[in-house]
C-alpha positions in Angstrom: -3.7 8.2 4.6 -5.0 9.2 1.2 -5.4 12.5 -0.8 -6.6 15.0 1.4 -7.7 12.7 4.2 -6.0 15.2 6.9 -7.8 18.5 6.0 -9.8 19.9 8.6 -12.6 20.5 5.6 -13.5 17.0 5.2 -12.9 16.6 9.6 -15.2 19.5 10.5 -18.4 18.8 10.2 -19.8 21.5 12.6 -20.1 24.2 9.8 -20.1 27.3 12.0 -16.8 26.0 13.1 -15.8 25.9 9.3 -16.9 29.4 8.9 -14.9 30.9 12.1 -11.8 29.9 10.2 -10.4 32.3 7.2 -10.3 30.9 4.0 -6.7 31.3 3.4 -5.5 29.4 6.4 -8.5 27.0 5.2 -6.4 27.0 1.7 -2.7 26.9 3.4 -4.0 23.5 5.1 -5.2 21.9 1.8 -2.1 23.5 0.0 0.2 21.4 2.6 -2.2 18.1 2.6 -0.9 17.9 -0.9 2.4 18.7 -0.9 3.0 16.3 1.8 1.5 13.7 -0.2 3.7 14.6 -3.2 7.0 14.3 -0.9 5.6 11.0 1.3 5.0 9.0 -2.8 8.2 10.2 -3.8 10.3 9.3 -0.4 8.6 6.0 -0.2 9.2 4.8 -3.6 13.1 6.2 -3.2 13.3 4.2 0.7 11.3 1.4 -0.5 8.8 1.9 1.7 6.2 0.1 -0.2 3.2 -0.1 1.8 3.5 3.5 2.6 3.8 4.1 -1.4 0.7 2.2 -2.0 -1.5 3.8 0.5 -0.9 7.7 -1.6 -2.8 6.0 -4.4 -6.7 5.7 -4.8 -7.6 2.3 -6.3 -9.2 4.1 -9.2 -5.9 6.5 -9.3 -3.8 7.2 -12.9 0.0 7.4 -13.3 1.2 8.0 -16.6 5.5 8.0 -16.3 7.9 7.6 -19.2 7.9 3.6 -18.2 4.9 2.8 -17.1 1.1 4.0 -17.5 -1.4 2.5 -15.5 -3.0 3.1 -12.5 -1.5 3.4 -8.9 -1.0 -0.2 -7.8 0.2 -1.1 -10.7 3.1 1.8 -10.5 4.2 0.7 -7.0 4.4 -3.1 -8.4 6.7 -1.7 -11.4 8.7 0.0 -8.7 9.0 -2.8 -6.3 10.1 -4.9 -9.9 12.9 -1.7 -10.7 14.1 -2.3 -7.2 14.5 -5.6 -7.1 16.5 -5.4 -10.6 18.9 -3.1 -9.0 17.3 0.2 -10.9 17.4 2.4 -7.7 17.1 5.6 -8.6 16.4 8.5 -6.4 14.3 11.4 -6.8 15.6 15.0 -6.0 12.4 17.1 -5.5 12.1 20.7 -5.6 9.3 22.8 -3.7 6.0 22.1 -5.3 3.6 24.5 -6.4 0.2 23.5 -5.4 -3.2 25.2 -7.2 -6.1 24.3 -5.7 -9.9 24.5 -7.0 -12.4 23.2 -5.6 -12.5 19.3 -4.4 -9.5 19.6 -7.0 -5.6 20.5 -6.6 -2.4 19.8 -9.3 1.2 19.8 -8.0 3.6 20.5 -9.9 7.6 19.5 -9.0 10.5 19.9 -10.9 12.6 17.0 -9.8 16.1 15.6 -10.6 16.2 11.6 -11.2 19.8 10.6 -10.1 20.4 7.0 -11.4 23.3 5.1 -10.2 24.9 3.7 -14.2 27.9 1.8 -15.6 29.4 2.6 -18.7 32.3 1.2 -20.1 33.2 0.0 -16.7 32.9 3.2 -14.9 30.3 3.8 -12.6 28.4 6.9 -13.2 25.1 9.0 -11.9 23.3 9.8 -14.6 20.8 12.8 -13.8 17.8 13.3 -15.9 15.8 16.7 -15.1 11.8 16.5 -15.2 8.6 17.6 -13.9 6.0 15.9 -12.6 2.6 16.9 -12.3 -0.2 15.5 -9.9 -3.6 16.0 -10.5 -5.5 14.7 -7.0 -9.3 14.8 -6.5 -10.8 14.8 -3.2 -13.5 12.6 -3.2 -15.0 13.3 -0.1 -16.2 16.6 -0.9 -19.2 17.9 -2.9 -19.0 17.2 -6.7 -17.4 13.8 -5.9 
């Protein structure tokens, strides 16, 4: 499944049906589309659920991240590469604020990035605070 792929906006295509439903429940769908596909990236890339990773990116998709800037195949590769390397962090995610307009919506998560380190023989978590922001399109709908 990709961005939005679940709303009932791009399913319906019997518009009185789309008009019988409010707005805000419209919204509240849409608003939990993207969240969920927030949470499924992040929860992929932590489980190594690669596939699953891959398919929340369009081809055409963007990810700019302190270590890598490129677009969304590319990321998942770089992760599968951390992985393998032993880099496995994990990603503590907070509830994410969704703003929708339009075909358009941005996420934004403050996270903690727990990351399993040694130093000086002793092993360590080192925990990095951050925020990400996700800026997802819907493609599907009008304005393309």
């Amino acid at each position: 499944m990709r961005l939005f792929d679940s709303l009932p906006l791009l399913r319906y295509s019997d518009f009185l049906i789309m008009s019988t439903v409010p707005r805000a429940v419209l919204e509240a769908v849409d608003i939990a589309a993207v969240t969920q596909l927030i949470v499924r990236e992040r929860e992929s890339r932590d489980l190594g659920r690669w596939e699953r990773m891959r398919d929340c990116f369009w081809p055409e998709s963007q990810v700019r991240v302190s270590w890598y800037r490129g677009d969304g195949a590319g990321f998942v590769e770089g992760s599968i590469d951390m992985a393998r390397r032993g880099v496995l962090a994990k990603h503590r995610v907070t509830p994410i604020l969704v703003n929708l307009n339009g075909n358009r919506a941005v996420g934004a998560m403050p996270s903690i990035i727990d990351l399993p380190v040694k130093l000086h023989g002793v092993e360590l978590i080192l925990s990095a605070h951050a925020r990400f922001l996700y800026v997802l399109k819907n493609a599907a709908m009008s304005g393309g």
